[in-house]
C-alpha positions in Angstrom: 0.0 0.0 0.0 1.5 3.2 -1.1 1.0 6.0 1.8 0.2 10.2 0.3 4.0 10.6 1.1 4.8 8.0 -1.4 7.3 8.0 -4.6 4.5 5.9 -6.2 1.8 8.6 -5.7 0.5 11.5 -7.8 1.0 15.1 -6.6 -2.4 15.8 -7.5 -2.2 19.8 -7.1 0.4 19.6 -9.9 -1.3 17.5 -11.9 -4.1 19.8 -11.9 -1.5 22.6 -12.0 0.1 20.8 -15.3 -2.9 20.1 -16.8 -4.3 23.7 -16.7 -1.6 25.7 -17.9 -1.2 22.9 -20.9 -4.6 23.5 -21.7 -4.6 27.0 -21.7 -1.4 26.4 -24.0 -2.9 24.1 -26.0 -5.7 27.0 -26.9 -3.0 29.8 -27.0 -1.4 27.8 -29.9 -4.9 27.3 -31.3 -5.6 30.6 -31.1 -2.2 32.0 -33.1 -2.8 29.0 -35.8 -6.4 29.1 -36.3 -7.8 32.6 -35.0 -10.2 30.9 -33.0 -10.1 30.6 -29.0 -11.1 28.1 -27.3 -12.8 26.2 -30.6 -12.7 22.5 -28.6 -14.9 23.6 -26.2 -17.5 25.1 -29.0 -16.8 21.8 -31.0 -18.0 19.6 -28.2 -20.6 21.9 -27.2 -22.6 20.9 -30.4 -21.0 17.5 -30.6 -22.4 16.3 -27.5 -24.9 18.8 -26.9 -24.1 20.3 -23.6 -23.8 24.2 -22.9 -21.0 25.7 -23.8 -19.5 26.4 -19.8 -19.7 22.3 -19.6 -18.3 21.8 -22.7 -14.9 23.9 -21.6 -15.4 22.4 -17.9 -14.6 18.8 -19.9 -12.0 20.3 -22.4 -10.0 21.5 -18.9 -11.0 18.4 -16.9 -9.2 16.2 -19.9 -6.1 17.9 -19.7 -5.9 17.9 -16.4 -6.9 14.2 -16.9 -4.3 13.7 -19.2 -1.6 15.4 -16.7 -2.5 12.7 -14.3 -2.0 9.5 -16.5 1.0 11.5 -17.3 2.1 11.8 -13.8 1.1 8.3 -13.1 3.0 6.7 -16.3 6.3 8.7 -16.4 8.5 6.9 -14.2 8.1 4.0 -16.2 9.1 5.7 -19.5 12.2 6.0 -21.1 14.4 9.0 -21.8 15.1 12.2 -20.7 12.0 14.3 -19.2 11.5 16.0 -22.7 11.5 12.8 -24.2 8.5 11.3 -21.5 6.2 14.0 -22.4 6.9 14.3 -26.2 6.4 10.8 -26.6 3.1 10.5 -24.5 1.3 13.5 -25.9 2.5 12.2 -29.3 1.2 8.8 -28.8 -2.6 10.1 -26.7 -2.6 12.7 -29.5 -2.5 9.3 -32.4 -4.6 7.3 -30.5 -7.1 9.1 -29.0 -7.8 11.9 -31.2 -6.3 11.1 -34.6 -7.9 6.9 -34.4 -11.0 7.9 -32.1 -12.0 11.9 -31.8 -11.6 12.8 -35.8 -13.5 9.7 -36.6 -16.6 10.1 -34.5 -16.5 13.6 -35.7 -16.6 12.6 -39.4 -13.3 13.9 -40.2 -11.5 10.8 -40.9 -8.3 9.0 -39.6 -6.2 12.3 -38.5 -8.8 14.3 -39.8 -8.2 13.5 -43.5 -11.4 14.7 -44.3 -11.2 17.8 -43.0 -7.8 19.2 -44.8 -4.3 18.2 -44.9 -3.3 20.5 -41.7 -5.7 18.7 -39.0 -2.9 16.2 -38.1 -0.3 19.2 -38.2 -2.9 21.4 -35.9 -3.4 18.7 -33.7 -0.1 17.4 -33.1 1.6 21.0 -32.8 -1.2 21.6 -30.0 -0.5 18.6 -28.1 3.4 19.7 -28.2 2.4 23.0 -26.7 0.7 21.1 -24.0 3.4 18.9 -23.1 5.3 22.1 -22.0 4.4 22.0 -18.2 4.6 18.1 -18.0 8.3 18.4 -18.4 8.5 21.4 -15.8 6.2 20.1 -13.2 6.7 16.4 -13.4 10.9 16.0 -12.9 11.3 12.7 -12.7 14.3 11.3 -11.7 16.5 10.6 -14.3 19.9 9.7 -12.1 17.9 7.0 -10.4 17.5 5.3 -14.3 21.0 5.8 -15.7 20.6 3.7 -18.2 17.3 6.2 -19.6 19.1 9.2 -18.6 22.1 9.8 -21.0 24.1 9.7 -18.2 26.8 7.7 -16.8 27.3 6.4 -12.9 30.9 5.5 -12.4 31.6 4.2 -8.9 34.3 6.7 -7.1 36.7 4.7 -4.6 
């Protein structure tokens, strides 16, 4: 049993913390490559059919979502911290919205259907939100030297 004082346990204010700021990120880069703020939110408004304040309530609950599994998964992954969060916004961005969100929303496998620059969009957005996973989430490398780039030579 892991106790709140843990290694194995999530810091839950900065997984919250993370998955704000990369959210709001994630719509600042929106915003400069689209001209539209906070267009996810409006998307699954009408998708789903909820009002607009719950549809942004669930756009900022995924990301901190997200910042959790990130928080959670981590220390298992390989690399330098850059590399973690890279590698796991990359692979949730494939997975769950190029294979599963675009899909359900009619716009194809990486939004084919909806112009060459949805998988570009998409994938530069999730970049932008991988920002405060590396900051906030500083796992330790020197305890995995052989994922760290780094070499532990015995002194004496």
């Amino acid at each position: 049993m892991t106790t709140p004082n843990s290694t194995n346990s999530i810091n839950w204010i900065k997984a919250a913390t993370a998955g704000i700021i990369g959210t709001l990120l994630f719509d600042l880069v929106g915003l400069l490559l689209t001209g539209t703020w906070w267009d996810i939110p409006g998307v699954l408004s009408k998708a789903i059919g909820v009002p607009f304040p719950v549809a942004l309530g669930m756009h900022f609950g995924n990301g901190v979502a997200l910042a959790a599994i990130y928080a959670a998964l981590s220390p298992s992954l390989w690399g330098p911290r850059w590399l973690r969060a890279l590698a796991f916004t990359t692979l949730e961005t494939i997975m769950l919205v190029w294979f599963l969100l675009f899909p359900l929303l009619g716009l194809g496998i990486a939004g084919s259907e909806g112009g060459v620059l949805y998988p570009i969009l998409s994938m530069t957005r999730h970049w932008a939100y991988a920002v405060p996973l590396v900051y906030f989430f500083k796992t330790e490398e020197a305890s995995h030297p052989e994922t760290s780039g780094e070499c532990h030579v015995p002194v004496g």
